[in-house]
N, CA and C of each residue as an Amber inpcrd file, in Angstrom:
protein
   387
  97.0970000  14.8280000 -97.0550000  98.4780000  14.5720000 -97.3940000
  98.5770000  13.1200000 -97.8650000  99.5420000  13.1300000 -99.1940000
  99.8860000  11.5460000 -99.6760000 100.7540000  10.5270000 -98.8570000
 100.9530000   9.4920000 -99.1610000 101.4950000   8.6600000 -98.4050000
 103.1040000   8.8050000 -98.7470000 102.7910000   9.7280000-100.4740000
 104.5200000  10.1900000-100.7100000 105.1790000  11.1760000-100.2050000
 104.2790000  12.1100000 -99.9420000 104.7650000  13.6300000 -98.7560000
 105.0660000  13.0040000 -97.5280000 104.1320000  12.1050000 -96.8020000
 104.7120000  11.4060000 -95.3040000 106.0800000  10.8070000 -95.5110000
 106.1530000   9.8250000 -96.3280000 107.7590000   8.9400000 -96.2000000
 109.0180000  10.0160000 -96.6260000 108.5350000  11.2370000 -97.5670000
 109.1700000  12.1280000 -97.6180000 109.9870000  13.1350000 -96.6090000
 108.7750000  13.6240000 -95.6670000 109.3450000  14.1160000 -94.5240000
 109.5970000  13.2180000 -93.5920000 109.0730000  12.0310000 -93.5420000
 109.6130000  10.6730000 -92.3780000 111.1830000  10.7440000 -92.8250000
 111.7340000  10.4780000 -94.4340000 113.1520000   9.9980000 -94.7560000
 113.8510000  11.8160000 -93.9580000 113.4540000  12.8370000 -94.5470000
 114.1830000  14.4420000 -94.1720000 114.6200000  13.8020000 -92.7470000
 113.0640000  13.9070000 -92.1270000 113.2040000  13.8130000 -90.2490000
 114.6740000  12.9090000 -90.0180000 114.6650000  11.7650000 -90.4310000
 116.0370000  10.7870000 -89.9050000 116.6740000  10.6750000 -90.6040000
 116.9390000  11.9710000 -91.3860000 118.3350000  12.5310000 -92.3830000
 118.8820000  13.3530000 -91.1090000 118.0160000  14.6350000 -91.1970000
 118.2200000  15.6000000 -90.1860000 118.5730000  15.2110000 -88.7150000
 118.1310000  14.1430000 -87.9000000 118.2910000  13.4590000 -86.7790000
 120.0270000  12.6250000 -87.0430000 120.1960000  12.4290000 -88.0030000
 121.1430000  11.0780000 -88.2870000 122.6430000  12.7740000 -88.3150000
 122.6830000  13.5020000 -88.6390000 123.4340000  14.5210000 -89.1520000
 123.2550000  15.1100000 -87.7850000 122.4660000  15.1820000 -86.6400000
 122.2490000  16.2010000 -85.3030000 123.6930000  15.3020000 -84.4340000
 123.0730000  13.8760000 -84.5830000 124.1000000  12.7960000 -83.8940000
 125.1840000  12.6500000 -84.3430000 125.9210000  13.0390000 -85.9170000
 126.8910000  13.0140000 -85.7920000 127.9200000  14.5200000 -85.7740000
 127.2050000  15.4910000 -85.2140000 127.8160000  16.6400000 -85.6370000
 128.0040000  16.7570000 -83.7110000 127.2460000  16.3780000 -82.9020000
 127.2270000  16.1890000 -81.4890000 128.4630000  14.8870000 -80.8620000
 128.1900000  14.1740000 -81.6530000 129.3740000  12.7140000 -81.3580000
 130.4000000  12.5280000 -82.1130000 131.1200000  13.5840000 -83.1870000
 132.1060000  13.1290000 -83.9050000 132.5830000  14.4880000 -84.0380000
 131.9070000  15.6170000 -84.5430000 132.4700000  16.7970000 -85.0590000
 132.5950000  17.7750000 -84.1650000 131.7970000  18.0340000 -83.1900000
 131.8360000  18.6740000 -81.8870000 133.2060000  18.5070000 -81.2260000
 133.9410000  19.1590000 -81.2740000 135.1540000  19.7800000 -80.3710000
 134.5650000  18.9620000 -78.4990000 135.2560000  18.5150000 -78.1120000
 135.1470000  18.5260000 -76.8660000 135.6850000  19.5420000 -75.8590000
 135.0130000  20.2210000 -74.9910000 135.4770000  21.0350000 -74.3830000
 137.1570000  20.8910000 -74.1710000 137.8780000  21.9640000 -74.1520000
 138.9340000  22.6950000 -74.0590000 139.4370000  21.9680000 -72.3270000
 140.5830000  21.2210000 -72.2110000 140.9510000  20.9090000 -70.2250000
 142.3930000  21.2370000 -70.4160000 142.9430000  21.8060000 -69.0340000
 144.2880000  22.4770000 -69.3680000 144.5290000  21.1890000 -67.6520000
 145.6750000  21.2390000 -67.8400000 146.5660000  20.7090000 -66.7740000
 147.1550000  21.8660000 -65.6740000 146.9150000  21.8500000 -64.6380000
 147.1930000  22.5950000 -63.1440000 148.3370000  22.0200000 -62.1500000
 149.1310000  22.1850000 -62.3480000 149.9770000  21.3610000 -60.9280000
 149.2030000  22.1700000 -59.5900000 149.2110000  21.5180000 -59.1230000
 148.2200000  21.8340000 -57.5150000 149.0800000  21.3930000 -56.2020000
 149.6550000  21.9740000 -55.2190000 149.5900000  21.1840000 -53.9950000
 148.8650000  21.5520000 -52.7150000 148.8530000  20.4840000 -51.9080000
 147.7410000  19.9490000 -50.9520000 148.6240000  20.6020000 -49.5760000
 147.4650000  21.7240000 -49.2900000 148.3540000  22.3440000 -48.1640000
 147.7130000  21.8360000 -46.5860000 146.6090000  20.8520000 -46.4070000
 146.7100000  20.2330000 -45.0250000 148.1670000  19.5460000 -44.7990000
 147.9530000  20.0040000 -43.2820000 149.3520000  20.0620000 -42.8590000
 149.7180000  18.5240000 -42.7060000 149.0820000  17.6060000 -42.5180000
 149.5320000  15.9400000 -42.9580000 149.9380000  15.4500000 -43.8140000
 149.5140000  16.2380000 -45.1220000 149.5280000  15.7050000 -46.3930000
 150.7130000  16.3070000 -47.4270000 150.3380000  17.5470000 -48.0390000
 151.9410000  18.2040000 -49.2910000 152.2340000  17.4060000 -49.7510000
 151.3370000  16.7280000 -50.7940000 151.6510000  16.2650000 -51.9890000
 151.1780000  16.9590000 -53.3810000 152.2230000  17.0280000 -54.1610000
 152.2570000  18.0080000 -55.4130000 151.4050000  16.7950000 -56.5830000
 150.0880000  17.0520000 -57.1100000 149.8030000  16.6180000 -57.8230000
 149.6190000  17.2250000 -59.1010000 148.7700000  16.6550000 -60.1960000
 148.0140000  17.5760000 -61.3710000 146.6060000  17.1700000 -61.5490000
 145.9950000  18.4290000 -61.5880000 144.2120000  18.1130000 -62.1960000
 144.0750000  18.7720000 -63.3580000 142.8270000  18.2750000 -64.1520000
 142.7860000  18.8010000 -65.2400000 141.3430000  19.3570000 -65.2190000
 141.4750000  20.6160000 -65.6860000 139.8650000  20.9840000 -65.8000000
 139.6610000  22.2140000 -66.6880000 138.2800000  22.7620000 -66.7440000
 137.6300000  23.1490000 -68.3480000 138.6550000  24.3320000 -68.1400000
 139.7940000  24.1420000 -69.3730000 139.6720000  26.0640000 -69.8550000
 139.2680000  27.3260000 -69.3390000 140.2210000  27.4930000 -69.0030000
 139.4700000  29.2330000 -67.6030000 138.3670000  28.8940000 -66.9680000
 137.9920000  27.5320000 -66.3800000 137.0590000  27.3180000 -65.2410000
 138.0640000  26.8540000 -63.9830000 138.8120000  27.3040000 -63.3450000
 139.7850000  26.5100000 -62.5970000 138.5810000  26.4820000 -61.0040000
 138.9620000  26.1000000 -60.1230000 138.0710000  25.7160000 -59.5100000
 138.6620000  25.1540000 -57.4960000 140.0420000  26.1590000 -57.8540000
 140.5470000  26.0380000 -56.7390000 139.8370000  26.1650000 -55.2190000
 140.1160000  25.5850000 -54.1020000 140.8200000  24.2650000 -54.0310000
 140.0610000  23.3730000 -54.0310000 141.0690000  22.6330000 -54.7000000
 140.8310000  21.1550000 -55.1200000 140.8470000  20.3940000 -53.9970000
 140.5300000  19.1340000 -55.1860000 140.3990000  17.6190000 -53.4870000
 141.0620000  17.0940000 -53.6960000 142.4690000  16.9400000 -52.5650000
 142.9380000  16.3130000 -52.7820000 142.8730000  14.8240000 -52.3680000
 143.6250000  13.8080000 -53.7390000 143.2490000  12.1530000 -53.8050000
 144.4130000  11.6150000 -52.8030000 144.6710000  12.1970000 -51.4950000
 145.4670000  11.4910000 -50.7330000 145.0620000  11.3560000 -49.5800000
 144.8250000  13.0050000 -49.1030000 144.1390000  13.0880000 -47.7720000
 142.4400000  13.4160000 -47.9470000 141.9420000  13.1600000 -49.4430000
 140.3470000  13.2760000 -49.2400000 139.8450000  15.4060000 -48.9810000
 140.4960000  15.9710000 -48.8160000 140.1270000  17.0610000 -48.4330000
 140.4360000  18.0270000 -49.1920000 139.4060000  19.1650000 -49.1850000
 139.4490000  20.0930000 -50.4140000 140.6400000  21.3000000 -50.0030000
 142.0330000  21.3360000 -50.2890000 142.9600000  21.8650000 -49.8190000
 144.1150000  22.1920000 -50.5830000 143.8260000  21.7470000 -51.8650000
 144.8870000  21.6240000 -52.8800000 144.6520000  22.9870000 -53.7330000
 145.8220000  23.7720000 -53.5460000 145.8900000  25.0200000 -54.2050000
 146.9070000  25.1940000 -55.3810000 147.1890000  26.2400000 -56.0980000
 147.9400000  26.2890000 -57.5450000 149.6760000  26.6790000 -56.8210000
 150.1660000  25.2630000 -57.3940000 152.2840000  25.6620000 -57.1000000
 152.4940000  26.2930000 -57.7440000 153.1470000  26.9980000 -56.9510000
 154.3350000  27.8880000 -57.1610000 155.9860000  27.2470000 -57.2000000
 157.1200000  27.6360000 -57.7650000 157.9970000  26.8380000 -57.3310000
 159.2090000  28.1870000 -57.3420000 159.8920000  28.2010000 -56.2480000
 160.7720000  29.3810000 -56.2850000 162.0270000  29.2020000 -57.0770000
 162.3070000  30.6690000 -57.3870000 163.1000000  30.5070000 -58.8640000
 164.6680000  30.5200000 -58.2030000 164.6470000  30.3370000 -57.0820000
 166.3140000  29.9760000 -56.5210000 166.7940000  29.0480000 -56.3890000
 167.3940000  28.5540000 -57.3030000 168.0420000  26.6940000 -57.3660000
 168.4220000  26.3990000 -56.0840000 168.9250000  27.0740000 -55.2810000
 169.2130000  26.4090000 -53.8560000 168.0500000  26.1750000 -53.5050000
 167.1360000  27.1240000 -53.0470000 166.0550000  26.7660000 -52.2980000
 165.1530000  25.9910000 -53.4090000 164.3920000  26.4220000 -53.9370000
 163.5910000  25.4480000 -55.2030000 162.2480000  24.5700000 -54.3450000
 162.0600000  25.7660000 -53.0190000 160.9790000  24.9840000 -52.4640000
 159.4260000  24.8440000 -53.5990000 158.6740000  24.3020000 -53.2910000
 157.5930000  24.3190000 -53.9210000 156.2560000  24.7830000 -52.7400000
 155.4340000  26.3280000 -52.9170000 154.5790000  26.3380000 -51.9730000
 152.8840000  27.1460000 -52.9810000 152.2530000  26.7810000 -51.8730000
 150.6560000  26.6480000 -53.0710000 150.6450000  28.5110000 -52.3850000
 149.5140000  28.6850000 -53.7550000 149.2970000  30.1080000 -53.6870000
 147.8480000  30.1460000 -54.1680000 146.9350000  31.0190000 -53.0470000
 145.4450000  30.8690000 -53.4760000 145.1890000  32.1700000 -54.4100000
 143.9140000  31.6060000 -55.2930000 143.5230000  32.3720000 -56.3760000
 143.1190000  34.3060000 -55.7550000 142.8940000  34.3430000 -54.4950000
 142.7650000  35.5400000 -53.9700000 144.4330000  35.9310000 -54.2010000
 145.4270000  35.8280000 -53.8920000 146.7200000  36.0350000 -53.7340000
 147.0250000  36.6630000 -55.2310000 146.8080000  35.6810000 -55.8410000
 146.9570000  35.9730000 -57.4770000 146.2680000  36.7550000 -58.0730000
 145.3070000  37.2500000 -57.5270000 144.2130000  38.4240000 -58.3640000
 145.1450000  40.1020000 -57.4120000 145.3400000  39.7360000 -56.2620000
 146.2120000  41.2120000 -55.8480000 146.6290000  41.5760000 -56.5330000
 147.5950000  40.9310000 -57.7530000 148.6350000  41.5730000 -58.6660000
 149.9350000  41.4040000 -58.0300000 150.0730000  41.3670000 -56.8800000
 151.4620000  41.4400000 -55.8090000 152.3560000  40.1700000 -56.3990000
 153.8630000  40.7100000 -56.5420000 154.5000000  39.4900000 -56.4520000
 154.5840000  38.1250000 -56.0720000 154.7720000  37.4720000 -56.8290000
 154.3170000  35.7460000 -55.8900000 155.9670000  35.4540000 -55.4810000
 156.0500000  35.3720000 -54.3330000 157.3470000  35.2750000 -53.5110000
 157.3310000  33.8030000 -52.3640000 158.6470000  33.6020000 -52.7170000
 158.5120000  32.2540000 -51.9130000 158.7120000  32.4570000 -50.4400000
 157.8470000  31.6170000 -49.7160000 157.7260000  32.0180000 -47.9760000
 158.8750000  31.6640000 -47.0130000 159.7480000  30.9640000 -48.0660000
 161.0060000  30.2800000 -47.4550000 162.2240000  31.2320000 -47.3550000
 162.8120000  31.4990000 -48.4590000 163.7540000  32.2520000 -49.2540000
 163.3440000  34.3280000 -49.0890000 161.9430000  34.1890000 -49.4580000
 161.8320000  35.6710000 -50.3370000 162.2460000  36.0600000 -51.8380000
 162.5380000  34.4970000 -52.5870000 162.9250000  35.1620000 -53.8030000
 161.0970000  34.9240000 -54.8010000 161.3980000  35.2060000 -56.3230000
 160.3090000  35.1120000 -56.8130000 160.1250000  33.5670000 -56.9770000
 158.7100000  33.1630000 -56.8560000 158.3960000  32.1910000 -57.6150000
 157.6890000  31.9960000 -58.7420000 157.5020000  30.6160000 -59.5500000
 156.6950000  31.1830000 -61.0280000 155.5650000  29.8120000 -60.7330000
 155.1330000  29.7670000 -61.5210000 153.7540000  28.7200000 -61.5490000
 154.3170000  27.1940000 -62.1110000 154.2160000  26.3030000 -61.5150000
 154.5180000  25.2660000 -61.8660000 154.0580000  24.1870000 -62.6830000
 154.3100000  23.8640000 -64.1220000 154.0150000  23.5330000 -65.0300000
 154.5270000  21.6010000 -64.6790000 153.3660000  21.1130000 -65.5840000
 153.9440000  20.0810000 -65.7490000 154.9140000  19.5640000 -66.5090000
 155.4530000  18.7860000 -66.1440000 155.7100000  17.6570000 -65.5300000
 156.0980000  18.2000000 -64.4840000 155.5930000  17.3940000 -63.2880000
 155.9720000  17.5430000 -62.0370000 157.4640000  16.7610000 -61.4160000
 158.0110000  17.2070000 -60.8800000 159.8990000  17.2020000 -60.3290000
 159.2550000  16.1260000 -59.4960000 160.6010000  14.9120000 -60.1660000
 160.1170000  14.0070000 -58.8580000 160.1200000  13.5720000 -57.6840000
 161.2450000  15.3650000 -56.7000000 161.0150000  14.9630000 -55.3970000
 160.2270000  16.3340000 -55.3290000 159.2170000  16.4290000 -56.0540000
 158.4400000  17.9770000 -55.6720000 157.6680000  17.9780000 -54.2660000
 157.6460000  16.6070000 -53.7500000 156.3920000  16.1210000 -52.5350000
 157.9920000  16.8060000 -51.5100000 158.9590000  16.4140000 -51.5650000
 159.6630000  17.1260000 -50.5280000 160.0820000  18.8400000 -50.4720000
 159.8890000  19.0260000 -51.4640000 160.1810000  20.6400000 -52.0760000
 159.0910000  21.1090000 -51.6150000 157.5860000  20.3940000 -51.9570000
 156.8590000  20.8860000 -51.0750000 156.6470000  21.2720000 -49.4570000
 157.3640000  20.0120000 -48.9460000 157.3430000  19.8650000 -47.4490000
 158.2820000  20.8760000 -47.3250000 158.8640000  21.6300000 -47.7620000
 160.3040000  21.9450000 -47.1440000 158.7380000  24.1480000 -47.2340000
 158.3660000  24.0630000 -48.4230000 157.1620000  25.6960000 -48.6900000
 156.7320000  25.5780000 -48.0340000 155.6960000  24.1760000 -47.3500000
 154.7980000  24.8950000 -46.3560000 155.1160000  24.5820000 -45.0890000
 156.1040000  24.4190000 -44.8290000 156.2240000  24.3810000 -43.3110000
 155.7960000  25.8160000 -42.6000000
């Protein structure tokens, strides 16, 4: 082989390398993260936070960043303006199919989207008692 076939495939090689790095670091989509309102059902703690994680990998329960402990499940928030407690509901609960009903009231609740209500930490306290 010539010394013009080597610099030939030497220049391809760190064409092809130079185009791997930018299709990995610029053009590549970064994985898909959705936002979760979560609250923290040790009984010290009920604080309503949000985590973010991959696209249909949810990964309940979470840890929660107050009391350190993996306890943080997916809110619910009940759909009765009086009551309007906020209480967590585990991913077993939600695969039954069964109504998601608030433990306070008995009316329905729905999944709680962000932005989080900013006395949701007491709305919480009030679900999981």
């Amino acid at each position: 082989m010539n010394r013009g076939w080597a610099l030939t495939i030497l220049v391809l090689g760190a064409i092809a390398f130079a185009g791997f790095l930018v299709y990995t670091r610029i053009i590549q989509e970064p994985p898909k993260q959705t936002a979760e309102t979560v609250v923290c059902t040790n009984a010290n703690c009920h604080i309503v936070f949000e985590v973010k994680v991959p696209q249909e990998h949810g990964g309940a329960p979470y840890k929660c960043p107050k009391c350190l402990e993996k306890s943080a499940h997916l809110a619910f928030q009940c759909l009765d303006r009086e009551c309007a407690a906020i209480f967590a509901v585990t991913s077993t609960a939600m695969n039954n199919g069964d109504d998601i009903v608030c433990p306070v009231c008995g009316e329905l609740g729905r999944l709680l989207l962000p932005p989080i209500p900013e006395d949701a930490d007491a709305l919480a306290e009030k679900g999981l008692q």
